[in-house]
NUKOL-294564 format. One line per field, with one value per atom (N, C-alpha, C): residue number from 0; residue in three letters; atom name; z, y, x. Coordinates in nm, 2 decimals, padded with zeros to 4 digits. Each point is the difference from the previous one (the first is absolute). Example, Ala and Ser with C-alpha at 12.3 -4.5 7.8 and 13.67 -1.06 7.14 Angstrom:
<sites>
num = [0:0:0:1:1:1]
residu = [Ala:Ala:Ala:Ser:Ser:Ser]
atome = [N:CA:C:N:CA:C]
w = [00.78:00.00:00.00:-00.07:00.00:00.08]
v = [-00.57:00.12:00.12:00.11:00.11:00.11]
u = [01.32:-00.09:00.09:-00.04:00.09:-00.08]
</sites>
This chain:
<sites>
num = [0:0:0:1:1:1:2:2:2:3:3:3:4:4:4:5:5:5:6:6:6:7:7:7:8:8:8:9:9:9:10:10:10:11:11:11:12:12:12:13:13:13:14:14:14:15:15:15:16:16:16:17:17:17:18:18:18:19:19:19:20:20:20:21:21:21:22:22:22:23:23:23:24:24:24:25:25:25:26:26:26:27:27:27:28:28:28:29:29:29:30:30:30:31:31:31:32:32:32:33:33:33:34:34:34:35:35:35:36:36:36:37:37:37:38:38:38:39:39:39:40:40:40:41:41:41:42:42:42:43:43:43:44:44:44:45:45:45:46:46:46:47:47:47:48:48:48:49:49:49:50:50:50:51:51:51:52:52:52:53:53:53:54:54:54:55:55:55:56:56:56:57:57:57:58:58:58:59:59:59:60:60:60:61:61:61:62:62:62:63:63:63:64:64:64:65:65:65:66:66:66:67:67:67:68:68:68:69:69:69:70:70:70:71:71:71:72:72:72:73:73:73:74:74:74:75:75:75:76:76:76:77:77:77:78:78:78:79:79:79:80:80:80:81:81:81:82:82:82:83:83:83:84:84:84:85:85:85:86:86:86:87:87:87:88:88:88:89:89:89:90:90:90:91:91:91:92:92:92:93:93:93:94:94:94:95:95:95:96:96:96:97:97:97:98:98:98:99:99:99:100:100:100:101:101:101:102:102:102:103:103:103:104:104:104:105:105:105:106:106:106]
residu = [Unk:Unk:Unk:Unk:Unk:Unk:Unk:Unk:Unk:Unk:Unk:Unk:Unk:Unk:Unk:Unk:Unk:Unk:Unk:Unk:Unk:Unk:Unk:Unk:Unk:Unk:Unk:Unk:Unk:Unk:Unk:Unk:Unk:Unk:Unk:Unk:Unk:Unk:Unk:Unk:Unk:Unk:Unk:Unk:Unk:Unk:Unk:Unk:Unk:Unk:Unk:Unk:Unk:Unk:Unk:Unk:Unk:Unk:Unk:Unk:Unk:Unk:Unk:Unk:Unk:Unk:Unk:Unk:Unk:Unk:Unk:Unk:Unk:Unk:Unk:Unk:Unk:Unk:Unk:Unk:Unk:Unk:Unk:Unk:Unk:Unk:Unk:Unk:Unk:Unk:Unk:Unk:Unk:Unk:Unk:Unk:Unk:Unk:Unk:Unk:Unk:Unk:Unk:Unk:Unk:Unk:Unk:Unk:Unk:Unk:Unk:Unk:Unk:Unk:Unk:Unk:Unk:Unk:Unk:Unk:Unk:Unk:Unk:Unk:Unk:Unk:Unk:Unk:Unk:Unk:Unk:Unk:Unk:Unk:Unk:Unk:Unk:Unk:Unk:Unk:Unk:Unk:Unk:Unk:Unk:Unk:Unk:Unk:Unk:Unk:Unk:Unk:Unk:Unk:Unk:Unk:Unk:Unk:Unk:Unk:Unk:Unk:Unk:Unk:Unk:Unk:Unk:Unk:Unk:Unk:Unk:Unk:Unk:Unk:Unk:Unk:Unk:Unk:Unk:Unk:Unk:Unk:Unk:Unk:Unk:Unk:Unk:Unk:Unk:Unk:Unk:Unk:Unk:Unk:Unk:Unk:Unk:Unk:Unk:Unk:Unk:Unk:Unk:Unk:Unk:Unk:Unk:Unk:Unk:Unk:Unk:Unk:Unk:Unk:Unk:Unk:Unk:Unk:Unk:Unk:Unk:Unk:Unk:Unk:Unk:Unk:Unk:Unk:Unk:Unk:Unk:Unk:Unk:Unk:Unk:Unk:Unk:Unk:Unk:Unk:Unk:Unk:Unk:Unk:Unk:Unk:Unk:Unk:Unk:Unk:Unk:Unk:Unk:Unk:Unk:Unk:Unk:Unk:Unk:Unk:Unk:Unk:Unk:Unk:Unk:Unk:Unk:Unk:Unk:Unk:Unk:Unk:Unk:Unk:Unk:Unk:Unk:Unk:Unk:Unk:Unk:Unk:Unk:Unk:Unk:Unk:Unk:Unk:Unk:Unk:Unk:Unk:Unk:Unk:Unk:Unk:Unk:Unk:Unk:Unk:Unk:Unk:Unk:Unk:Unk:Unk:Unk:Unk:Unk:Unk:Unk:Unk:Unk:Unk:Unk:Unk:Unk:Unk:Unk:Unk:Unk]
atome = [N:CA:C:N:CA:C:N:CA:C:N:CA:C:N:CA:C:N:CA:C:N:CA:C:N:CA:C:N:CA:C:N:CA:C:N:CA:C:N:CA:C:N:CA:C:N:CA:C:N:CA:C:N:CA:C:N:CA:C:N:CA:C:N:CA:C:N:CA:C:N:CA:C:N:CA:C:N:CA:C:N:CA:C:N:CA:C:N:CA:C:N:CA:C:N:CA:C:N:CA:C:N:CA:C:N:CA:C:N:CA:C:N:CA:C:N:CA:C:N:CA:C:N:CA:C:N:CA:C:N:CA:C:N:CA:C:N:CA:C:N:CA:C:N:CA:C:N:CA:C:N:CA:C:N:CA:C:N:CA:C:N:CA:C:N:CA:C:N:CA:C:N:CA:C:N:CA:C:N:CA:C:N:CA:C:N:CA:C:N:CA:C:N:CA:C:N:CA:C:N:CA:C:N:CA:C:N:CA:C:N:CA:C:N:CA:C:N:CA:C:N:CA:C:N:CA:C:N:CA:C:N:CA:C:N:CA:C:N:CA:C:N:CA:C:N:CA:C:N:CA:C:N:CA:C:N:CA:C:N:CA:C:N:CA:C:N:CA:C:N:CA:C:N:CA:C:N:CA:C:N:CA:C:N:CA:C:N:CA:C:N:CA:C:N:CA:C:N:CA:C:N:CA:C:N:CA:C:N:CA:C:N:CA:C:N:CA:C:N:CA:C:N:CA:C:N:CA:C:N:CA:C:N:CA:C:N:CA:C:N:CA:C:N:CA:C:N:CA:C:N:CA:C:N:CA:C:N:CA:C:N:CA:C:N:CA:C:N:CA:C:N:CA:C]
w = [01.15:-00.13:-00.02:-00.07:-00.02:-00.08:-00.01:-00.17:-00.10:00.08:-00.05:-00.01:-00.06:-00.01:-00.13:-00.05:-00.04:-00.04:00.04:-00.04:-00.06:00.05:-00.07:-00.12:-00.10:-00.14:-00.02:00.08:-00.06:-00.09:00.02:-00.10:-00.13:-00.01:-00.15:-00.03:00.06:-00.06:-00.06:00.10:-00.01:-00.13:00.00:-00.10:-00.16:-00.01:-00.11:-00.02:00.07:-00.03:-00.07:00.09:-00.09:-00.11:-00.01:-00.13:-00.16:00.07:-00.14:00.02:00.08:-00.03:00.04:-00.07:00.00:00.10:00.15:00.12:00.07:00.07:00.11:00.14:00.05:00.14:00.09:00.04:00.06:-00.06:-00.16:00.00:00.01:00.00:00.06:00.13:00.08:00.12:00.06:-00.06:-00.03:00.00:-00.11:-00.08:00.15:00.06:00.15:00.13:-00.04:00.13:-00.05:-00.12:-00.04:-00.05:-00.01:-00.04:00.10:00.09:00.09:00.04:-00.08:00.02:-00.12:00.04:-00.09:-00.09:00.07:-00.07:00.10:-00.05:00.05:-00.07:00.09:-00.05:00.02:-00.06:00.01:00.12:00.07:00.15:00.09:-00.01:00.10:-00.09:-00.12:00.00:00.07:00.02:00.04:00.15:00.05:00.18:00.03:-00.09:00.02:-00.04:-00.09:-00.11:00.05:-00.03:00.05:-00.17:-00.04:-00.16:00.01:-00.14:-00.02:-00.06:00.00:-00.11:-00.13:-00.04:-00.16:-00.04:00.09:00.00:-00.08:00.09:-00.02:-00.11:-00.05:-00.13:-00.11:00.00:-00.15:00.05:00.11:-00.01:-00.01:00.07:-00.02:-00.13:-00.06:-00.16:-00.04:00.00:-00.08:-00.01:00.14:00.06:-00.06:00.00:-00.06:-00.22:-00.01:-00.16:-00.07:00.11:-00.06:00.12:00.00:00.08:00.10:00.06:00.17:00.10:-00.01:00.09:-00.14:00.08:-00.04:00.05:-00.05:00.06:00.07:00.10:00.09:-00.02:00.01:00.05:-00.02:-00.18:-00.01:00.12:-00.03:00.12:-00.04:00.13:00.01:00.08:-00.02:00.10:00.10:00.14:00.10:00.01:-00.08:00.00:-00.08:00.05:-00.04:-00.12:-00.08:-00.09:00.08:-00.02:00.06:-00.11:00.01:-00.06:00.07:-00.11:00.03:-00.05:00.05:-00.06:-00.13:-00.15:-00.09:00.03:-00.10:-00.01:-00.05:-00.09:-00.04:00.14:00.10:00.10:00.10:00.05:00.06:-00.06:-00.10:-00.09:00.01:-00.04:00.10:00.11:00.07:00.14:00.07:-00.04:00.02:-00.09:-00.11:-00.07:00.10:00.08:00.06:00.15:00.04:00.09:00.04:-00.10:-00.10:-00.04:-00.04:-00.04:00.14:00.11:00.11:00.08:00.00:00.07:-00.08:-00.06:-00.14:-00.03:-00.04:-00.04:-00.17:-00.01:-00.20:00.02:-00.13:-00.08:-00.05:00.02:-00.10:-00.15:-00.08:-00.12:-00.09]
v = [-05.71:00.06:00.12:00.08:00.14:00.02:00.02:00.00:00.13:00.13:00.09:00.08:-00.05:00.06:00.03:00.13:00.10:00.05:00.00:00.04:-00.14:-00.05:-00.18:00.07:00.01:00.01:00.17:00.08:00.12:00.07:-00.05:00.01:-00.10:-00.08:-00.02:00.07:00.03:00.10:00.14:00.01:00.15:-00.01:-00.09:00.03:-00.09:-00.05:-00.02:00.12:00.11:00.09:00.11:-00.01:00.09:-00.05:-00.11:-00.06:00.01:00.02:-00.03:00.13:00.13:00.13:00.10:-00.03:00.06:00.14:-00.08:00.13:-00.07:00.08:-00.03:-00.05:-00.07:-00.03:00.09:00.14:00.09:00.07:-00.03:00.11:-00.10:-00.13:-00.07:00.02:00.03:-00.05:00.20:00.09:00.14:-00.05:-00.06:00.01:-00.06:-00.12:-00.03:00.12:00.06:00.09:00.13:00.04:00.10:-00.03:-00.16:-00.07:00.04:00.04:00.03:00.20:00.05:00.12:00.07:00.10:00.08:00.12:00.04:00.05:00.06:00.04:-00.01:00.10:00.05:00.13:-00.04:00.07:-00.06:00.00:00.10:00.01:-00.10:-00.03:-00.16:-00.07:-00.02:-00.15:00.05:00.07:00.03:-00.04:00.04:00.01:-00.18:-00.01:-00.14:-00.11:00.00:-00.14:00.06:-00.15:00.01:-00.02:00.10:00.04:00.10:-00.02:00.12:00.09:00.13:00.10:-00.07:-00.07:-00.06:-00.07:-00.09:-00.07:00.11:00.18:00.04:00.07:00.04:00.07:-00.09:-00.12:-00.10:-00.12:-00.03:-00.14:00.06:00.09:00.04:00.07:00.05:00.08:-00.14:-00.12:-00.11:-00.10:00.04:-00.06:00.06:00.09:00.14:-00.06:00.01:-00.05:-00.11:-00.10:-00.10:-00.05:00.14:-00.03:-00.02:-00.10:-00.01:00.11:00.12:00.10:00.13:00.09:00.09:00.13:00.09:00.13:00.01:00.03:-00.02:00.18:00.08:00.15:00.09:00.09:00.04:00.11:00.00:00.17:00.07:00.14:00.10:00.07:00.12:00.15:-00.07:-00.06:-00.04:-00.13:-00.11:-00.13:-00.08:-00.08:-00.14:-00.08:-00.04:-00.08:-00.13:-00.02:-00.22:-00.06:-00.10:-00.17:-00.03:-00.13:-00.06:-00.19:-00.10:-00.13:00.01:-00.05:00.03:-00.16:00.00:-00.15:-00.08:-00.01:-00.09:-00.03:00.06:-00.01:-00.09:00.01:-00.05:-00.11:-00.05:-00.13:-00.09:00.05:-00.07:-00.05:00.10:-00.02:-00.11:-00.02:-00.09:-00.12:00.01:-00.10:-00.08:00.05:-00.06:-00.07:00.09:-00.05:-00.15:00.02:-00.14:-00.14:00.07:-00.10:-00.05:00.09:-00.04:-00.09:00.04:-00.09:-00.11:00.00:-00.14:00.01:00.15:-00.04:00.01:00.06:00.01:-00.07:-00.03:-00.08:00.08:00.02:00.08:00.01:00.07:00.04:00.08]
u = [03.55:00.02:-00.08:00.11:-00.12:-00.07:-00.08:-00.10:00.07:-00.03:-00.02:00.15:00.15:00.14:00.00:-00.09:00.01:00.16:00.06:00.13:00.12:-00.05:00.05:00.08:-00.07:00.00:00.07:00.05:-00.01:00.12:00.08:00.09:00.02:-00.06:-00.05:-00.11:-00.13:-00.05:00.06:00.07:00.08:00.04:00.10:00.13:-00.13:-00.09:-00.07:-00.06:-00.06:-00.04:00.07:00.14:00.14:00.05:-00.06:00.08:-00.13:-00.10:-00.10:-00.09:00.06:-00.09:00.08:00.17:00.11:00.03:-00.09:00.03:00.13:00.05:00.11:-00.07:00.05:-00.05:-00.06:00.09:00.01:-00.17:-00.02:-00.11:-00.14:00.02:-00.10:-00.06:00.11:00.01:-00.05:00.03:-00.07:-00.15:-00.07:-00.15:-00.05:00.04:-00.09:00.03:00.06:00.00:-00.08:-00.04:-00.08:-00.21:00.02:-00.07:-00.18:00.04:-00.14:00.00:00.11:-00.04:-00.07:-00.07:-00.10:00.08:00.12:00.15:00.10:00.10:00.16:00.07:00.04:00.12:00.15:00.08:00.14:00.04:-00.06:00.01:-00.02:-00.09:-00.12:00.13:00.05:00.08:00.10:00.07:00.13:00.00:-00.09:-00.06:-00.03:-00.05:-00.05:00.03:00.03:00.07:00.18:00.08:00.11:00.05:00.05:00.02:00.12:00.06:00.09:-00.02:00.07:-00.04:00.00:00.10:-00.01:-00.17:-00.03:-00.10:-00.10:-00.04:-00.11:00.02:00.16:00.01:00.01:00.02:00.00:-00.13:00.03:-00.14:-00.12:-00.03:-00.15:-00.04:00.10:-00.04:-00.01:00.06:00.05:-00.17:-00.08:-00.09:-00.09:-00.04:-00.07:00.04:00.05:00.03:-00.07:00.05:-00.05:-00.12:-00.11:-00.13:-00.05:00.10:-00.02:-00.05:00.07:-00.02:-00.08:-00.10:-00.04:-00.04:-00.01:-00.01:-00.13:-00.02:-00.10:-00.08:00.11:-00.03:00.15:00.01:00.08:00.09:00.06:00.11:-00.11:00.02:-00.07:00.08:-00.02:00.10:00.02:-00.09:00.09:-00.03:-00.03:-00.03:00.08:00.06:00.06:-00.04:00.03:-00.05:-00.06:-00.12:-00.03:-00.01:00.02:00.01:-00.06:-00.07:-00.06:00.03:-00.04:00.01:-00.08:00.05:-00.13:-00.09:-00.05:-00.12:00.08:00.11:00.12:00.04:00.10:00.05:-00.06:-00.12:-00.08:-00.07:00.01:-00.04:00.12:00.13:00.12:00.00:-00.02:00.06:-00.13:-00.12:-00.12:00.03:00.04:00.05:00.12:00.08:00.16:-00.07:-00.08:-00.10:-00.06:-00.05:-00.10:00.07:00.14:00.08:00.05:00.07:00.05:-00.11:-00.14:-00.12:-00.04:00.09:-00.02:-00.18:-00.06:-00.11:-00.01:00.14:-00.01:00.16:00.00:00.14:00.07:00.12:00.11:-00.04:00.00:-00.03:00.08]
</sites>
């Protein structure tokens, strides 16, 4: 028996978290792949995350809105705008964590 199946549970986590903090799957599943960087340009997601143009022109404004993502470092003459995870985002994504490691309870 395995102790530690971590993923057991992941789509009821998932879909409880889309259902009681009115994100889409796709931008949950976004917040863990940005969750350990220091910030991200639309570039780095494009290159790296398997996303569509729609995703970076409505989910991430959408993400950005309602808190999750934040301005890290506005545009500049030849610099990129970065994002960053805000302290909301990262309180989630440790919160889905916790629930998955059964060390906190759904809430």
């Amino acid at each position: 028996m395995q102790e530690n199946n971590y993923l057991k549970y992941y789509r009821d986590t998932l879909f409880f978290f889309r259902d009681n903090y009115s994100l889409k799957v796709s931008d949950i599943e976004f917040l863990f792949f940005v969750y350990d960087l220091k910030y991200f340009t639309n570039t780095d997601v494009k290159n790296n995350y398997k996303c569509s143009l729609t995703f970076l022109t409505r989910n991430m404004p959408d993400l950005m809105q309602k808190g999750y993502l934040a301005i890290y470092q506005e545009r500049a003459r030849y610099r990129a705008r970065k994002y960053m995870i805000s302290q909301r985002g990262k309180l989630l994504v440790t919160k889905f964590y916790g629930i998955l490691e059964q060390k906190e309870p759904k809430i």
